[in-house]
C-alpha positions, 0 to 999 in steps of 0.5 A, spaced: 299 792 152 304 797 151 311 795 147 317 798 148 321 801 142 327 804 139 328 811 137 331 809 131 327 803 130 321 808 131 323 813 126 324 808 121 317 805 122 313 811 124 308 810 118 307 802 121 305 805 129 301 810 128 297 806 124 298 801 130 296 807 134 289 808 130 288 801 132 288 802 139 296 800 141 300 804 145 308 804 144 313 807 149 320 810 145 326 809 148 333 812 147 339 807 149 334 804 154 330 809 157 323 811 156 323 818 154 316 818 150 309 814 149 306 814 143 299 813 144 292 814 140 289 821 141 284 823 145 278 828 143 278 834 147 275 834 153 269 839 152 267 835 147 267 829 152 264 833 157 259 834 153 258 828 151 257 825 159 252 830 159 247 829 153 248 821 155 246 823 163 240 826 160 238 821 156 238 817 162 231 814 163 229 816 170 224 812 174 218 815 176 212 815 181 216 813 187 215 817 192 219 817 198 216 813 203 217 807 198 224 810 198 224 809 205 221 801 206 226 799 200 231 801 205 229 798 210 228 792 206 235 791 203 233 793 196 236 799 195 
């Protein structure tokens, strides 16, 4: 749940929401009211969740030995 809070309130805490942020909470800074900015965790690069994605999908365990006419019959069937 994000939580709304002053600039001023936030430059005083800052070491308090940024623990609070490695923590997973998010904070939206505002100034006289108005959402100006959001503090929230950071995201690793996304080449390195692309990466990730992709050693994940080949690590995947495939199914094998069905051959396309059991393909076929599972469709006919409901069972795919």
């Amino acid at each position: 749940m994000d939580a709304n809070i002053g600039a001023f309130e936030a430059k005083a805490q800052l070491s308090r929401l940024l623990r609070a942020v490695e923590q997973g909470e998010r904070f939206t800074i505002t100034v006289w009211g108005k959402p100006v900015a959001d503090l929230v965790p950071h995201r690793a690069d996304s080449a390195q969740g692309v990466a990730a994605a992709v050693a994940a999908i080949q690590a995947f365990p495939w199914i094998r030995g069905v051959g396309d006419g059991e393909v076929a019959e599972f469709v006919r069937e409901g069972r795919l």
